[in-house]
C-alpha positions as CSV (number, residue, x, y, z in Angstrom):
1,X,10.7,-1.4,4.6
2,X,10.2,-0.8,8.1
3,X,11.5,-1.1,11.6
4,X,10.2,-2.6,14.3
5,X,8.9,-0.9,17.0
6,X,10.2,-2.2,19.8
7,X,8.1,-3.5,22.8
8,X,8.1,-1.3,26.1
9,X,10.6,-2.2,28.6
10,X,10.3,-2.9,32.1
11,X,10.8,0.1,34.5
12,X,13.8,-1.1,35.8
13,X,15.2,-1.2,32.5
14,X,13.8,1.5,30.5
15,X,17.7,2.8,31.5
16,X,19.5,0.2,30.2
17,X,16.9,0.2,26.9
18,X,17.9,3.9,26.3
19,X,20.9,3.8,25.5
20,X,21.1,0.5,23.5
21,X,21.2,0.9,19.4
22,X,18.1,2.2,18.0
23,X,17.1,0.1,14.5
24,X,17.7,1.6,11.3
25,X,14.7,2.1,8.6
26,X,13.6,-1.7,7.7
27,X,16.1,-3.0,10.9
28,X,16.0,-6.7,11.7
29,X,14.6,-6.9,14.7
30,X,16.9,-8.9,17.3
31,X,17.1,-12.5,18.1
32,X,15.5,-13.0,15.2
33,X,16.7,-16.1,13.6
34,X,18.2,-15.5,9.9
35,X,16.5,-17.9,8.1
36,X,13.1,-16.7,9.4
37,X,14.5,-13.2,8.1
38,X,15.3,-14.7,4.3
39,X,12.0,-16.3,4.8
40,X,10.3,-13.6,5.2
41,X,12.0,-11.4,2.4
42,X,11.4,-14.2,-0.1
43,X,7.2,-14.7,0.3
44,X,7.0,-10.9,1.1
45,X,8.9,-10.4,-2.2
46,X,7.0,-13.2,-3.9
47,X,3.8,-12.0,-3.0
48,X,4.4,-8.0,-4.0
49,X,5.6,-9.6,-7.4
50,X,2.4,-11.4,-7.5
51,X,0.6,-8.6,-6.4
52,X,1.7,-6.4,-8.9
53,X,2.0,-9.3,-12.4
54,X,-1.2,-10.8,-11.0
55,X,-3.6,-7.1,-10.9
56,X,-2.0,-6.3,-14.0
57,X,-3.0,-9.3,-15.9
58,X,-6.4,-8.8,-13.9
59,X,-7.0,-5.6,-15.4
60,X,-5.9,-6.1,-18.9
61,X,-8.8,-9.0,-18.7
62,X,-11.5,-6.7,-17.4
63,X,-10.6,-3.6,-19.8
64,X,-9.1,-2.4,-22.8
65,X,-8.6,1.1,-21.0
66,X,-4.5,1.7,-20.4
67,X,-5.5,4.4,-17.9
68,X,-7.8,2.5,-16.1
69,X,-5.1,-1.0,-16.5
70,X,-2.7,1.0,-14.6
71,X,-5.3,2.5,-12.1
72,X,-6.3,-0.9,-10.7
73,X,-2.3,-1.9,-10.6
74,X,-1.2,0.8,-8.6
75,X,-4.6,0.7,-6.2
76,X,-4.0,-3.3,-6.0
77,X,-0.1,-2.7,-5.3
78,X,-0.9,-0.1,-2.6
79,X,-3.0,-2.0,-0.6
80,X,-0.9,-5.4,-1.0
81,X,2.1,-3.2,0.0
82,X,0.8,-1.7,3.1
83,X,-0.4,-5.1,4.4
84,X,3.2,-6.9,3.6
85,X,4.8,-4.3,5.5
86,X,3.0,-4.1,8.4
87,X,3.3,-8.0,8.2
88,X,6.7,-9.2,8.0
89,X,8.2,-6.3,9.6
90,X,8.7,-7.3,13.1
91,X,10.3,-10.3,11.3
92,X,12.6,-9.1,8.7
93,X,12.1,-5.4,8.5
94,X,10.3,-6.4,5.1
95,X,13.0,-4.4,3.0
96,X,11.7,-6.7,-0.2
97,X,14.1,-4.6,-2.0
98,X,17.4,-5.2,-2.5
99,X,17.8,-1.1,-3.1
100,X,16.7,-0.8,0.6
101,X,18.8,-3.7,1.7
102,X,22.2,-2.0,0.2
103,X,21.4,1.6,1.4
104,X,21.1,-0.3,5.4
105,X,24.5,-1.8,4.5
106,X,26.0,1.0,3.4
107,X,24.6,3.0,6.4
108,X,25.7,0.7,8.6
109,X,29.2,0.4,7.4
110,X,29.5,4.2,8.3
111,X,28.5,3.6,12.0
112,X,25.1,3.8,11.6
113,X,22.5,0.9,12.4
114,X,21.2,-1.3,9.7
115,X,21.8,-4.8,8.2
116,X,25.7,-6.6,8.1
117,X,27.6,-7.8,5.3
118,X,26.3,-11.7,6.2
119,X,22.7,-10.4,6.4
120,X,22.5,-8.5,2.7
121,X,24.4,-11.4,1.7
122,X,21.3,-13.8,2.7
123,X,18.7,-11.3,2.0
124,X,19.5,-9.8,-1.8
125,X,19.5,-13.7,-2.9
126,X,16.1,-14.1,-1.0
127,X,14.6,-11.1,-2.7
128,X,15.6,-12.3,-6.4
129,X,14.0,-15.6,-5.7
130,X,11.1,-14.6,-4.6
131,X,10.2,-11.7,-7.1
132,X,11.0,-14.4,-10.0
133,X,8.5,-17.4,-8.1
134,X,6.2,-14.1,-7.4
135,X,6.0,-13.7,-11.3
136,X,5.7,-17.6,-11.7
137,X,3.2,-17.8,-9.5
138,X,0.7,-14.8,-11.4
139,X,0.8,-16.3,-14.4
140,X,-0.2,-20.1,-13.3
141,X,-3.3,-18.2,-11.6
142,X,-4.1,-16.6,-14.9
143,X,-3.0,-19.5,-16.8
144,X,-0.3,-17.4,-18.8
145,X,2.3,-19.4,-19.6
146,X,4.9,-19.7,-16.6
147,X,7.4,-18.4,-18.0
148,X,7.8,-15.9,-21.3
149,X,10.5,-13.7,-21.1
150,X,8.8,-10.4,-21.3
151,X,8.3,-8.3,-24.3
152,X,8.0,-4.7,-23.3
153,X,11.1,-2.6,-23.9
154,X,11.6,0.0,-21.4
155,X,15.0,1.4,-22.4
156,X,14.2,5.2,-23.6
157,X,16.2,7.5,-21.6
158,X,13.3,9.3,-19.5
159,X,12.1,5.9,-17.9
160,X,15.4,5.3,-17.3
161,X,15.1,8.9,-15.0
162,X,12.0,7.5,-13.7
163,X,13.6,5.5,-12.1
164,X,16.2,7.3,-10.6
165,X,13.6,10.0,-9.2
166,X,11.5,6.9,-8.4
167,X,14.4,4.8,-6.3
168,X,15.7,8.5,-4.8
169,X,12.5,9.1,-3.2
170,X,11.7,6.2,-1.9
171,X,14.9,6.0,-0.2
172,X,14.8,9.8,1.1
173,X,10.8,8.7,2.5
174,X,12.1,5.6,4.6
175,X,15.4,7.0,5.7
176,X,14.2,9.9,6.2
177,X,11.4,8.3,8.5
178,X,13.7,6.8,10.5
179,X,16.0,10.1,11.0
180,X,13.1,11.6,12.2
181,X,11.9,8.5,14.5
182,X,8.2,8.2,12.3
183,X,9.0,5.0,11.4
184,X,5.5,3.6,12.6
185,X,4.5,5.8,9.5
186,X,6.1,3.2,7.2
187,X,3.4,0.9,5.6
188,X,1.0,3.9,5.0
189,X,3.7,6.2,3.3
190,X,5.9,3.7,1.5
191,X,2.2,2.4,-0.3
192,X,1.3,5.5,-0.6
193,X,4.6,6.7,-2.6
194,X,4.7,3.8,-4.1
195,X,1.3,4.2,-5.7
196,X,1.7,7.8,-6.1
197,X,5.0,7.0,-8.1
198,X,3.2,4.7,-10.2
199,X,1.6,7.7,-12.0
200,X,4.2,11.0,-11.4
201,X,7.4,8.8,-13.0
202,X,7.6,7.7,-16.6
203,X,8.7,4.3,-15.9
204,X,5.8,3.4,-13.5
205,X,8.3,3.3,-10.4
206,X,9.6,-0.2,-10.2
207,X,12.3,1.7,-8.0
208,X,13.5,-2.1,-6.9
209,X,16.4,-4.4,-8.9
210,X,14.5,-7.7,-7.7
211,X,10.8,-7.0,-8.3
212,X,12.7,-5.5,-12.1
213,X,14.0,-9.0,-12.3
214,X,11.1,-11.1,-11.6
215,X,8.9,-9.3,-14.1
216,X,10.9,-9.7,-17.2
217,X,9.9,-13.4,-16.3
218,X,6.1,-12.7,-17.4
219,X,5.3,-11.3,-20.9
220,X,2.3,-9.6,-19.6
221,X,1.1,-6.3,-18.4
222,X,3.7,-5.5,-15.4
223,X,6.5,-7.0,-17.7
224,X,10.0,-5.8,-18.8
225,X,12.2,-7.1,-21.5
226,X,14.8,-8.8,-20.5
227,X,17.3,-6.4,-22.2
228,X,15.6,-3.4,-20.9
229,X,16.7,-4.9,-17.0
230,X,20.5,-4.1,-16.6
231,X,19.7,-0.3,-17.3
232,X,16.7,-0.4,-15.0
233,X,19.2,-1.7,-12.4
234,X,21.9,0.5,-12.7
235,X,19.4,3.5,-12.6
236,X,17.7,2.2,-9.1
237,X,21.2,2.1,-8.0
238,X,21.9,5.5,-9.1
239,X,18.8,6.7,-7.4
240,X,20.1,4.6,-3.8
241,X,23.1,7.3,-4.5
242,X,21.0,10.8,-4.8
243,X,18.7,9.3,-2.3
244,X,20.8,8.5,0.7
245,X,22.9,12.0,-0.4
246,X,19.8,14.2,-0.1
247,X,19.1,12.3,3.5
248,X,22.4,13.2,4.5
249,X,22.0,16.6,3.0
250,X,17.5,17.4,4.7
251,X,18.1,15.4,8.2
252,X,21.9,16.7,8.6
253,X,21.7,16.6,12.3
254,X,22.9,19.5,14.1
255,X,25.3,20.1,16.8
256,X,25.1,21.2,20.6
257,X,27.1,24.5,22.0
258,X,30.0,21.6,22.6
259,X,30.3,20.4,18.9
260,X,28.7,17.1,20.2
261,X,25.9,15.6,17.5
262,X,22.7,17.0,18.7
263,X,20.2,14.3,20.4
């Protein structure tokens, strides 16, 4: 979900550096081979999932307190976020969101910086994978079974809102990052909205189609029926929508006297 920054350039070239293509929020970083990108979007994924399926069974073990349950997810997700971001983001921009993945496509497609066709191609399937062994893998630590299609129904209308505020803002916060060239901010502020979204949106913020899928693979905690996924889905889609419209809308760059963009 983050850039990479890019390493100072000789003197001679700071020129010729200038004026190349600046990276898009979550940009994959140059010469980097693909399959160390998909690599590095499937265990990032895979371990978030874990993260997340793995502190929620932890906390449903240690209390019978829904508040507190939910406390030590979103603290446990926050850190784990933060450090899988600043991580795997000089290698694949550690988008572990397939949300994020198709807003850089979309960007990019309308002359903007950000991932190709090919790349989104590689990465979506890479994200999937990993969020469903990420679940797999939580519940053989807990000794759940490995896989039991989830039980908890999150259909009602306002989660499905949740996470439409939920995806729109996390998309405004990372594009909006990068508009505004703070995308060094990334790990800190993407955990922190994550973890803040756990508790201001209805549906917890899952705010990502991948990690959605991977945890209707555990019946536990952090789980999501099955049935209750397609609508989850199409809402963080939605929210990709609203979000990437209201950073077209705040960071409309301005224009010089000439009618030239603005630097």
């Amino acid at each position: 979900m983050t850039a990479t920054e890019p390493v100072a350039a000789p003197a001679a070239e700071s020129d010729i550096a200038a004026d190349a293509p600046q990276p898009a929020p979550g940009a994959t970083p140059p010469r980097t081979p693909l399959i160390a990108r998909a690599a590095a979007e499937l265990v990032g994924t895979a371990a978030l999932v874990a993260i997340v399926v793995g502190s929620g069974i932890q906390a449903t073990e240690l209390t019978q307190d829904v508040a507190l349950q939910l406390l030590a997810n979103s603290t446990a997700t926050v850190f784990g976020l933060g450090v899988l971001i600043v991580l795997l983001g000089p290698v694949s921009g550690a988008h572990f969101n397939p949300a994020v993945t198709l807003a850089e496509w979309w960007t990019a497609r309308r002359g903007g910086a950000g991932v190709t066709a090919r790349e989104l191609a590689v990465y979506v399937p890479s994200q999937v994978v990993g969020a469903i062994a990420g679940a797999i893998l939580a519940d053989a630590m807990f000794g759940e079974p490995l896989v039991k299609w989830s039980m908890h129904d999150r259909s009602a209308g306002n989660l499905l809102l949740g996470e439409v505020v939920a995806t729109a803002g996390l998309i405004l916060l990372i594009f909006g990052l990068a508009r505004t060239d703070r995308l060094r901010f990334a790990p800190v502020a993407v955990a922190s909205y994550i973890g803040a979204a756990y508790w201001f949106t209805s549906s917890t913020s899952f705010a990502n189609p991948a990690v959605t899928i991977g945890r209707a693979f555990t019946d536990t905690f952090a789980g999501i029926a099955p049935a209750s996924v397609p609508g989850f889905i199409g809402m963080q889609l939605a929210g990709v929508i609203v979000g990437l419209a209201l950073v077209g809308v705040i960071f409309m760059r301005g224009k010089t006297e000439q009618g030239q963009p603005a630097a």
